[in-house]
mmCIF file of the N, C-alpha and C atoms, coordinates in Angstrom:
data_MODEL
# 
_entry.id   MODEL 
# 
loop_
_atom_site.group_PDB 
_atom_site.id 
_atom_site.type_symbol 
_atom_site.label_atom_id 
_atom_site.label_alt_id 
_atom_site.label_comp_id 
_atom_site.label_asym_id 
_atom_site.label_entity_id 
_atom_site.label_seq_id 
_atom_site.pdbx_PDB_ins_code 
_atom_site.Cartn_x 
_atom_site.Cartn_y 
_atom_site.Cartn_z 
_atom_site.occupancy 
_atom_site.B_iso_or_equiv 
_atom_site.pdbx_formal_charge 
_atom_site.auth_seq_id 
_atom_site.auth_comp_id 
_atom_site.auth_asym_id 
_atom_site.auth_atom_id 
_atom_site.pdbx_PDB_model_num 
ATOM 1   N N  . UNK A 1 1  ? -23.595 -5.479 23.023 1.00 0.00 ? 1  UNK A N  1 
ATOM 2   C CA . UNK A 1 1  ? -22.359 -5.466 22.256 1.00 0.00 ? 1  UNK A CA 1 
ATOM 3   C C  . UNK A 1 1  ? -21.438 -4.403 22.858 1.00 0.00 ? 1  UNK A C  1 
ATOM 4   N N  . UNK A 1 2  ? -20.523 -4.769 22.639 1.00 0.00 ? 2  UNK A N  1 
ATOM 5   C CA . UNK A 1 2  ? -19.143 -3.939 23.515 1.00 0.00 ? 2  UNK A CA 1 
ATOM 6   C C  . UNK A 1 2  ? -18.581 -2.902 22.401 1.00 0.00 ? 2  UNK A C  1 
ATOM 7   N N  . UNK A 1 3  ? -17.648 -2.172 23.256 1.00 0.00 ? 3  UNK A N  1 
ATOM 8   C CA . UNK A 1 3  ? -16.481 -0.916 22.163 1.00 0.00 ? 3  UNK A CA 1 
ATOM 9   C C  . UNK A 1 3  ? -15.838 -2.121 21.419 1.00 0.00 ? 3  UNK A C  1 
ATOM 10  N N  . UNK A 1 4  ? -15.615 -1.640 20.467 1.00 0.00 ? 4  UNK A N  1 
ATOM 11  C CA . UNK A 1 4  ? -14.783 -2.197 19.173 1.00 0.00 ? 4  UNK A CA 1 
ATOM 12  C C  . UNK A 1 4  ? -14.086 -1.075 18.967 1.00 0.00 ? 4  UNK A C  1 
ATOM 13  N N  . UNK A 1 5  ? -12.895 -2.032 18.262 1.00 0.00 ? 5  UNK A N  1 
ATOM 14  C CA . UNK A 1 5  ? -11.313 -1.109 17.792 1.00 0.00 ? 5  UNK A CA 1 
ATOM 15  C C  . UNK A 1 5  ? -10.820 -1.864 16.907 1.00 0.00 ? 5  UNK A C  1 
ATOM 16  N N  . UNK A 1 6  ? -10.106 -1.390 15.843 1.00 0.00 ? 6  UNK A N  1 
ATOM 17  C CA . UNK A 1 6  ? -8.827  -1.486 15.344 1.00 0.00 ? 6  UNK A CA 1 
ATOM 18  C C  . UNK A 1 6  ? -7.721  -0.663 15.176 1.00 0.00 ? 6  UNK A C  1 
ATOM 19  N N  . UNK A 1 7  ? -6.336  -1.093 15.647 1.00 0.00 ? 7  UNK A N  1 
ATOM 20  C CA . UNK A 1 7  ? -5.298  -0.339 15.190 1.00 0.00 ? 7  UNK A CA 1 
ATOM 21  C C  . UNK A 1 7  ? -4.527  -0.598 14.480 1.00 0.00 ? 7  UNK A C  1 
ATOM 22  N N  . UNK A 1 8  ? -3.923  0.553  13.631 1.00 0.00 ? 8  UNK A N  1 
ATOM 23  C CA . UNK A 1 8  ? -3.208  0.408  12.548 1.00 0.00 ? 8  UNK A CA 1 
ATOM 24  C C  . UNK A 1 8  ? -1.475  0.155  13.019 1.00 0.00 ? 8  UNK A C  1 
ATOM 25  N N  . UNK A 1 9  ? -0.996  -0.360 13.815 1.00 0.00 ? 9  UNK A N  1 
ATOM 26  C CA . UNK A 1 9  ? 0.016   -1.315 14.109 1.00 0.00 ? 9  UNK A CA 1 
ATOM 27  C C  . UNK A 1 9  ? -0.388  -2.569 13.947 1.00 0.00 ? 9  UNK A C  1 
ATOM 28  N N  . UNK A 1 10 ? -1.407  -2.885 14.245 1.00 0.00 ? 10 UNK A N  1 
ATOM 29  C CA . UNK A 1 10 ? -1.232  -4.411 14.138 1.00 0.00 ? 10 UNK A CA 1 
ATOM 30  C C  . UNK A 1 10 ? -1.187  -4.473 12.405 1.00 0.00 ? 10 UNK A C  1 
ATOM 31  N N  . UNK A 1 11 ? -1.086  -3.566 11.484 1.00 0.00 ? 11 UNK A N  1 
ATOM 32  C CA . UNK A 1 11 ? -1.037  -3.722 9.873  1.00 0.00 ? 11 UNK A CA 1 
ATOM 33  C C  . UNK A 1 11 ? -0.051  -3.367 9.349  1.00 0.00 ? 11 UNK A C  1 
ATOM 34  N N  . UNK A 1 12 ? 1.388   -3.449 9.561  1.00 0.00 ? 12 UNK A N  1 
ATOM 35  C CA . UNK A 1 12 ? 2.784   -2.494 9.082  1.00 0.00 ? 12 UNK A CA 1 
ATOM 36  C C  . UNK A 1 12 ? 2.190   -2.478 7.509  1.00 0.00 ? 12 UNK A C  1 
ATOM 37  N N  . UNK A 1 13 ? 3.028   -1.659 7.242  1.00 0.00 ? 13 UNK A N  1 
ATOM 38  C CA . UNK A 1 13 ? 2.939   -1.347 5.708  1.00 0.00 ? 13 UNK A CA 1 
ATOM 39  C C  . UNK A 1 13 ? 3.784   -0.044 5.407  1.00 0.00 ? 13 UNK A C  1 
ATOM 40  N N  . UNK A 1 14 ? 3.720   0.739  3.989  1.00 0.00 ? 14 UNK A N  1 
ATOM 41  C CA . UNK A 1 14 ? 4.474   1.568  3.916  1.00 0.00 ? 14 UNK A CA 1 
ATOM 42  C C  . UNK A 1 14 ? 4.345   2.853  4.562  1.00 0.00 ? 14 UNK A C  1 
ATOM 43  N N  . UNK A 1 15 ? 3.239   3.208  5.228  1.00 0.00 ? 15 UNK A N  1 
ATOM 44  C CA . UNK A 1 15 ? 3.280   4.112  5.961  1.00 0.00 ? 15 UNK A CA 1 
ATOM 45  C C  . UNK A 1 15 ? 3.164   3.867  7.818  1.00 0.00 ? 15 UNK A C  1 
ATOM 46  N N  . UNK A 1 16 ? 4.258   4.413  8.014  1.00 0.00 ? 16 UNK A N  1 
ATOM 47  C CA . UNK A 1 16 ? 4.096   4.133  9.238  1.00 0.00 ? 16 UNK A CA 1 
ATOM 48  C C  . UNK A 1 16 ? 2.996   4.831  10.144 1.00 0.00 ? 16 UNK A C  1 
ATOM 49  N N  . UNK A 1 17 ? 2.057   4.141  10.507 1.00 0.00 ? 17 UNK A N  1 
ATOM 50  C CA . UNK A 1 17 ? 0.816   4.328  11.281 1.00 0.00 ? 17 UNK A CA 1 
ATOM 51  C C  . UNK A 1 17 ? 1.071   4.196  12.271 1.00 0.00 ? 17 UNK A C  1 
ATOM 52  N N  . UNK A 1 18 ? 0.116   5.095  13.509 1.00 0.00 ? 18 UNK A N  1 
ATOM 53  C CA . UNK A 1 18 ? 0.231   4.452  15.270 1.00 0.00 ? 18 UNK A CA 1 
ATOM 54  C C  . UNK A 1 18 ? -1.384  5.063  15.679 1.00 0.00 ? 18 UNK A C  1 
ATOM 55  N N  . UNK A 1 19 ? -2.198  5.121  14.484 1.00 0.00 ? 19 UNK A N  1 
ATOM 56  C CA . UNK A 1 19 ? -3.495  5.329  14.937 1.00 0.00 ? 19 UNK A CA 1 
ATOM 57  C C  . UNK A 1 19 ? -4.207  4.529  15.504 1.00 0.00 ? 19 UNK A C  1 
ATOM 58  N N  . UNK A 1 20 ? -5.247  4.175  16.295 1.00 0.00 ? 20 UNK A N  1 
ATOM 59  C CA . UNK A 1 20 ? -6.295  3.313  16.501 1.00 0.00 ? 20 UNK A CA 1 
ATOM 60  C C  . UNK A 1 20 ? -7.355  4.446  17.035 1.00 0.00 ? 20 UNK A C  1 
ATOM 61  N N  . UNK A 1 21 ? -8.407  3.787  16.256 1.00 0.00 ? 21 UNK A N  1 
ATOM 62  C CA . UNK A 1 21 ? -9.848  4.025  15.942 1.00 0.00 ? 21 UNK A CA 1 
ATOM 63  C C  . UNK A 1 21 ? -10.626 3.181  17.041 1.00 0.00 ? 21 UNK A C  1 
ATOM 64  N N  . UNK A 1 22 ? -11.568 3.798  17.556 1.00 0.00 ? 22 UNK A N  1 
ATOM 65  C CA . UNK A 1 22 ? -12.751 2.820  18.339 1.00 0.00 ? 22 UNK A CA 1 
ATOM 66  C C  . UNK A 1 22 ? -14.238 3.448  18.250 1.00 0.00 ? 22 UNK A C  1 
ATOM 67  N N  . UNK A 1 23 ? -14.919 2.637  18.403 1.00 0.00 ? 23 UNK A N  1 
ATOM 68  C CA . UNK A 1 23 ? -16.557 3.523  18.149 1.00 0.00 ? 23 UNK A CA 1 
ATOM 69  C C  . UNK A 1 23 ? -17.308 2.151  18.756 1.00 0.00 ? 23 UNK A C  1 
ATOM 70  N N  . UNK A 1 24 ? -18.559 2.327  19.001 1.00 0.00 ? 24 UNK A N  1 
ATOM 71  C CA . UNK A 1 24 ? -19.482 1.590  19.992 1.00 0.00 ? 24 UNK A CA 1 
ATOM 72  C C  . UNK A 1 24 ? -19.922 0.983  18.972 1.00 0.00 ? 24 UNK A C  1 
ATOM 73  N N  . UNK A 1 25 ? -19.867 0.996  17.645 1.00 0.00 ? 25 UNK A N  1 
ATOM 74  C CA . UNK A 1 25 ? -20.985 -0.341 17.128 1.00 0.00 ? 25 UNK A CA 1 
ATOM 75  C C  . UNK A 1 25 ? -20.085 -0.644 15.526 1.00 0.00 ? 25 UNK A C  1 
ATOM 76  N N  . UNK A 1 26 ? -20.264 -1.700 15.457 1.00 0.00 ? 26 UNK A N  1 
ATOM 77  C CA . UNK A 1 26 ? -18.657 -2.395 14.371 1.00 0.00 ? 26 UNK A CA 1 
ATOM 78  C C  . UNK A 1 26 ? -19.265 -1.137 12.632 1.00 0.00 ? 26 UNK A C  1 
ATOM 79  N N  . UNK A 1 27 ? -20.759 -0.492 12.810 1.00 0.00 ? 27 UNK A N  1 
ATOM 80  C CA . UNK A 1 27 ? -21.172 -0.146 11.455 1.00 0.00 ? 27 UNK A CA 1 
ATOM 81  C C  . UNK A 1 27 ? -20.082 1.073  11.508 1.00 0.00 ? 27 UNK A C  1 
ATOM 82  N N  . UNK A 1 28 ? -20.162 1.926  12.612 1.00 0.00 ? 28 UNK A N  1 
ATOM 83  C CA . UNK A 1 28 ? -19.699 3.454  12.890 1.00 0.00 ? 28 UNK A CA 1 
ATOM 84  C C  . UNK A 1 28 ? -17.691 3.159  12.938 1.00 0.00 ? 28 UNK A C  1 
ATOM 85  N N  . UNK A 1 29 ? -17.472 2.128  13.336 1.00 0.00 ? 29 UNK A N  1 
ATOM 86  C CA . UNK A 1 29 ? -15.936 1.720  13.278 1.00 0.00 ? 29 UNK A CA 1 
ATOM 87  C C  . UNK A 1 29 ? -15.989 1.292  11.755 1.00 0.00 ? 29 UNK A C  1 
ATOM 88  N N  . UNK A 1 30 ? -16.182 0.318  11.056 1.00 0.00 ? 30 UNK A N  1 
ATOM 89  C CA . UNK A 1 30 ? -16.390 0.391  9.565  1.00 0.00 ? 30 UNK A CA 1 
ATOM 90  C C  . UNK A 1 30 ? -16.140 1.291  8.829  1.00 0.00 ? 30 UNK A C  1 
ATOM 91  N N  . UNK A 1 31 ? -17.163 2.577  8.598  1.00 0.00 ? 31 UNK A N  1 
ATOM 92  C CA . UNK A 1 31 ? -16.937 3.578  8.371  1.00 0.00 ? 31 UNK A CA 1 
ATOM 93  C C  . UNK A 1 31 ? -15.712 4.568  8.388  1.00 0.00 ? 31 UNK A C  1 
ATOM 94  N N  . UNK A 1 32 ? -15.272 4.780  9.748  1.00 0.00 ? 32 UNK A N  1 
ATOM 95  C CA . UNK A 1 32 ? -14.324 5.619  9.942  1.00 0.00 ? 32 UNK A CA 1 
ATOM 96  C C  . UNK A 1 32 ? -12.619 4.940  9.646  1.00 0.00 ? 32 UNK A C  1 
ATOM 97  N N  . UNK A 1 33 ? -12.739 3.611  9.708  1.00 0.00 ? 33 UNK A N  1 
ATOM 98  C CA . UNK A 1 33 ? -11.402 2.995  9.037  1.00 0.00 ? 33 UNK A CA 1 
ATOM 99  C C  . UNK A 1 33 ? -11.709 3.230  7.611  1.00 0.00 ? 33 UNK A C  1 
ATOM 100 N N  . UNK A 1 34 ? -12.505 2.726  6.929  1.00 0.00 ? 34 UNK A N  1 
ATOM 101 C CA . UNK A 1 34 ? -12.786 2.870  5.564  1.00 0.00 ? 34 UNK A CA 1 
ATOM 102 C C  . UNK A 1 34 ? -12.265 4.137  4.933  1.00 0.00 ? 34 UNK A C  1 
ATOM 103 N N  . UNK A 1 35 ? -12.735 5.297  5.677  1.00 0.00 ? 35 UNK A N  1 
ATOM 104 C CA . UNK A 1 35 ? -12.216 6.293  5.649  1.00 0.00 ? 35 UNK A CA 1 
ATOM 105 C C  . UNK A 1 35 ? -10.679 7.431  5.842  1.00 0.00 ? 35 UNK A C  1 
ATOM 106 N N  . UNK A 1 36 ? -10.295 6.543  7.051  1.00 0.00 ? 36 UNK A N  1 
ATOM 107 C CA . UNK A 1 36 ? -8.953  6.420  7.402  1.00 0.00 ? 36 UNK A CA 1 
ATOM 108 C C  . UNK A 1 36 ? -8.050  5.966  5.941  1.00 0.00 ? 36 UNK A C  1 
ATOM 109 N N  . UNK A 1 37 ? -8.116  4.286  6.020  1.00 0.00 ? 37 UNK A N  1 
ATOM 110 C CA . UNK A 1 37 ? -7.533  3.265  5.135  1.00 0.00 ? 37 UNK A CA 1 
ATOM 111 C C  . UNK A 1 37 ? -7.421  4.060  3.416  1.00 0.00 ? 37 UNK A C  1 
ATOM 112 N N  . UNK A 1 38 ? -8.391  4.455  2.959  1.00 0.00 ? 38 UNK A N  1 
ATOM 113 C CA . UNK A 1 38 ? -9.077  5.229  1.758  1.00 0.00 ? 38 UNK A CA 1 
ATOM 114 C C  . UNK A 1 38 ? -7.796  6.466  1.685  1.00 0.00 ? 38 UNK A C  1 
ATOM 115 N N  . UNK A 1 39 ? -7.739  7.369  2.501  1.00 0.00 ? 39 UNK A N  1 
ATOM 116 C CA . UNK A 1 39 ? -7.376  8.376  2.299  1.00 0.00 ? 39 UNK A CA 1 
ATOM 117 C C  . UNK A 1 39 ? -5.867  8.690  2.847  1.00 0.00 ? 39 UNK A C  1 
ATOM 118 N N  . UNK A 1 40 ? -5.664  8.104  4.011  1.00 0.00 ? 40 UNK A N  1 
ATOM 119 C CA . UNK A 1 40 ? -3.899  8.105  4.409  1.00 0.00 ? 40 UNK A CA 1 
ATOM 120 C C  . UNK A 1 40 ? -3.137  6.403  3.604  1.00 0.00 ? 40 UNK A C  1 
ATOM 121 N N  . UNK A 1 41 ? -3.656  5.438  4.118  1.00 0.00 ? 41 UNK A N  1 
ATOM 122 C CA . UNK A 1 41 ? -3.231  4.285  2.909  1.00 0.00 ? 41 UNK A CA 1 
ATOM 123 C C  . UNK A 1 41 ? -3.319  4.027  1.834  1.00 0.00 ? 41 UNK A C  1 
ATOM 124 N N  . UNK A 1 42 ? -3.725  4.487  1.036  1.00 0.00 ? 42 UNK A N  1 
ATOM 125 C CA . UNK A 1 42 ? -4.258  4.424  -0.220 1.00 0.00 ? 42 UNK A CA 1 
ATOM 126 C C  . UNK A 1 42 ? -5.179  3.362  -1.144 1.00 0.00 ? 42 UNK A C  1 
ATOM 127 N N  . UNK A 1 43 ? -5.543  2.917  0.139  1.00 0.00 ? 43 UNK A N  1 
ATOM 128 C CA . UNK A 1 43 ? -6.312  1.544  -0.404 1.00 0.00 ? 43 UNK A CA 1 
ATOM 129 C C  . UNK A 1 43 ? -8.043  1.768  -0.904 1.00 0.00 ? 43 UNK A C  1 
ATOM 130 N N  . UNK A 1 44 ? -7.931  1.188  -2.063 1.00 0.00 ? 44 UNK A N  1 
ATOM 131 C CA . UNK A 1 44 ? -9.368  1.335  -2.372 1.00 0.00 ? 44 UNK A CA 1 
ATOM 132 C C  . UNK A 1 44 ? -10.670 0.747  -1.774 1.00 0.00 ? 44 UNK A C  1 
ATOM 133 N N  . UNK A 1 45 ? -11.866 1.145  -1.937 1.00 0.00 ? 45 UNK A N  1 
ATOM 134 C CA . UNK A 1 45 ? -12.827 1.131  -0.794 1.00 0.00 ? 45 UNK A CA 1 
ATOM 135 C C  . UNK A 1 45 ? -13.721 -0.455 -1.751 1.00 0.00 ? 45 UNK A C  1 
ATOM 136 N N  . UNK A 1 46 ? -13.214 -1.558 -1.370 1.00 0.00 ? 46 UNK A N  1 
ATOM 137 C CA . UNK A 1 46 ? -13.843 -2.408 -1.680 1.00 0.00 ? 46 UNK A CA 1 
ATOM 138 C C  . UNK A 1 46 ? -14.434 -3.569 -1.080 1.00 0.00 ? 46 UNK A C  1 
ATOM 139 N N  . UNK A 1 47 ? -15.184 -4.421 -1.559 1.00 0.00 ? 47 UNK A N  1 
ATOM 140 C CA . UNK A 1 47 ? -15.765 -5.586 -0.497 1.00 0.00 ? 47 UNK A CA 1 
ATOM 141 C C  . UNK A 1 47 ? -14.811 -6.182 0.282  1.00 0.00 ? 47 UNK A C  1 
ATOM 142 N N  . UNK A 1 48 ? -13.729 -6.469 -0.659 1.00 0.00 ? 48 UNK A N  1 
ATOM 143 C CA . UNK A 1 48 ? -12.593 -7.578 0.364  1.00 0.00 ? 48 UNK A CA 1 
ATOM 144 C C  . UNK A 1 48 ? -11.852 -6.460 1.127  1.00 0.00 ? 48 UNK A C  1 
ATOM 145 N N  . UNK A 1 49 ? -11.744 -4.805 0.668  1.00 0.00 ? 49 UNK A N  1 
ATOM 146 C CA . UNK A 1 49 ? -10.908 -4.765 2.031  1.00 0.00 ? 49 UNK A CA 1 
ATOM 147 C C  . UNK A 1 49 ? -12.157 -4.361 3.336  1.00 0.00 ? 49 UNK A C  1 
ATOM 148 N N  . UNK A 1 50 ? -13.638 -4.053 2.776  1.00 0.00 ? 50 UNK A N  1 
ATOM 149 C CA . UNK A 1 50 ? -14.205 -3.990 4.173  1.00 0.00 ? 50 UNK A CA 1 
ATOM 150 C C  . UNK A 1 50 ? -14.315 -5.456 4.937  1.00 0.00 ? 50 UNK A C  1 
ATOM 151 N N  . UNK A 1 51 ? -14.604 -6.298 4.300  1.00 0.00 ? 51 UNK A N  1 
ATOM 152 C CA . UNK A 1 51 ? -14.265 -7.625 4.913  1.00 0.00 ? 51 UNK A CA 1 
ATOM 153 C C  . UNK A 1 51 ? -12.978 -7.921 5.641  1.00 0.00 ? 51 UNK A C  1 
ATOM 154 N N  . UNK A 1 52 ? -11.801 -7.319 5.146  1.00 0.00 ? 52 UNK A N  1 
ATOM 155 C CA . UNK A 1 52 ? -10.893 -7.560 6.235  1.00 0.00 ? 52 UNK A CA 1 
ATOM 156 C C  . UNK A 1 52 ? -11.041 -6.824 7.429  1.00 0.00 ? 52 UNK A C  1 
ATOM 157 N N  . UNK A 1 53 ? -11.501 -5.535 7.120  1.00 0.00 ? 53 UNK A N  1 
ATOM 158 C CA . UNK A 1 53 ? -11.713 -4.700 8.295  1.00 0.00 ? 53 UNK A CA 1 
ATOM 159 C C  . UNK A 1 53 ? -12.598 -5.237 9.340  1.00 0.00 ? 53 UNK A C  1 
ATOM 160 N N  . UNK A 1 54 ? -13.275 -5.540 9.086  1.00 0.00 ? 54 UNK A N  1 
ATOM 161 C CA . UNK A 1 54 ? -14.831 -6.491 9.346  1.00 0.00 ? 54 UNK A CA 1 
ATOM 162 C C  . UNK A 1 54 ? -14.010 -7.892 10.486 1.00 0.00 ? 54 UNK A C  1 
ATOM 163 N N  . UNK A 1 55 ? -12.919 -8.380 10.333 1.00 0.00 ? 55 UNK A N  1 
ATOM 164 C CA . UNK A 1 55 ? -12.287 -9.574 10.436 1.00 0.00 ? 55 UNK A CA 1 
ATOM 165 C C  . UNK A 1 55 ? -11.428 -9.113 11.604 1.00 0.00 ? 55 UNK A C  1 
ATOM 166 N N  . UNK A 1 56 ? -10.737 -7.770 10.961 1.00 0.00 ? 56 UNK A N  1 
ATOM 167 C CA . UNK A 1 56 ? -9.717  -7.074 12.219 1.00 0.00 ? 56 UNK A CA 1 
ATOM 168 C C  . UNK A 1 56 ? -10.238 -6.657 13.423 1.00 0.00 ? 56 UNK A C  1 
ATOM 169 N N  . UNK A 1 57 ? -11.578 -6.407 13.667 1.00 0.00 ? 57 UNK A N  1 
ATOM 170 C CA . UNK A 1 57 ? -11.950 -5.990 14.426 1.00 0.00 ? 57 UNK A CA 1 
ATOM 171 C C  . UNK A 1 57 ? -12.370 -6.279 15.696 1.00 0.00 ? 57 UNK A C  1 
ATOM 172 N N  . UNK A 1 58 ? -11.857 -5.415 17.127 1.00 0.00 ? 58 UNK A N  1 
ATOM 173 C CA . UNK A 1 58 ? -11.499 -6.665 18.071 1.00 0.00 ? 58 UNK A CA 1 
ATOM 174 C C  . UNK A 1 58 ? -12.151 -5.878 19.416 1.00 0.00 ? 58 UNK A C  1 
ATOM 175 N N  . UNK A 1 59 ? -12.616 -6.471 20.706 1.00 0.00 ? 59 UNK A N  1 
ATOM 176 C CA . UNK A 1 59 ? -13.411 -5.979 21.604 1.00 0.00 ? 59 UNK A CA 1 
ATOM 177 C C  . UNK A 1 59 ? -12.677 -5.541 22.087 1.00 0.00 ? 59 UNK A C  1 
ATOM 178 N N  . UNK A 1 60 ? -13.211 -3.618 23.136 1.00 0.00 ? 60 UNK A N  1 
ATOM 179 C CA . UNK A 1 60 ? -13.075 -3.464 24.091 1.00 0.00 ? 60 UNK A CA 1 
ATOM 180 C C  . UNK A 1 60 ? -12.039 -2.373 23.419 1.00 0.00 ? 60 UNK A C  1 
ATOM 181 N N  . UNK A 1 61 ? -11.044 -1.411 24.299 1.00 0.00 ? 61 UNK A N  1 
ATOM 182 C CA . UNK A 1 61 ? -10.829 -0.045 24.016 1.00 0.00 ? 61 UNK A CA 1 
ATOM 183 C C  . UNK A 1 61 ? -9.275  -0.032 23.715 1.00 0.00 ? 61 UNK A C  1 
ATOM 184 N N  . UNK A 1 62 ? -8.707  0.570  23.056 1.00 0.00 ? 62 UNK A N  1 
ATOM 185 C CA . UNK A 1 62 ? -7.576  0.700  22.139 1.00 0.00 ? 62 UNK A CA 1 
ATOM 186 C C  . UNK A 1 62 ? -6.453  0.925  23.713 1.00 0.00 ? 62 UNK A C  1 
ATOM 187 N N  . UNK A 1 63 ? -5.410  0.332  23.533 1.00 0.00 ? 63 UNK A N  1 
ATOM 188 C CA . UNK A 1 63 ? -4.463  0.673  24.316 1.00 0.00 ? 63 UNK A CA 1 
ATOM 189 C C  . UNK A 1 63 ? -3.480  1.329  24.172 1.00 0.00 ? 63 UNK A C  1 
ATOM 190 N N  . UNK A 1 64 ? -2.051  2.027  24.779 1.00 0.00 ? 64 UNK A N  1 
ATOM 191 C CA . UNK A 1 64 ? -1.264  1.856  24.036 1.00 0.00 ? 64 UNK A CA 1 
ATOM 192 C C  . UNK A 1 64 ? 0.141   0.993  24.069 1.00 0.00 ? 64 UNK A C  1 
# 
């Protein structure tokens, strides 16, 4: 299994974000968006939004 990433551009919303996150295995990327998302977005830590996270998540290393 390869680097995984998501970045928070590909999600506009009310805060303007230009982070992206990457980590070697989708559990340790999970985590640290969850964490991200939770605490600068304000979104609560639930099944459907780890499932989207889970969905966003895309191979290989963050660009810019």
């Amino acid at each position: 299994m390869g680097r995984k990433y998501i970045d928070c551009r590909d999600y506009p919303g009310d805060v303007k974000c230009t982070v992206a996150i990457s980590a070697d295995n989708e559990k340790e990327l999970l985590e640290a968006v969850v964490q991200h998302g939770t605490k600068v977005h304000g979104y609560a830590d639930t099944p459907e939004f780890r499932e989207t996270i889970r969905k966003g998540m895309k191979e290989g290393n963050t660009s810019s």
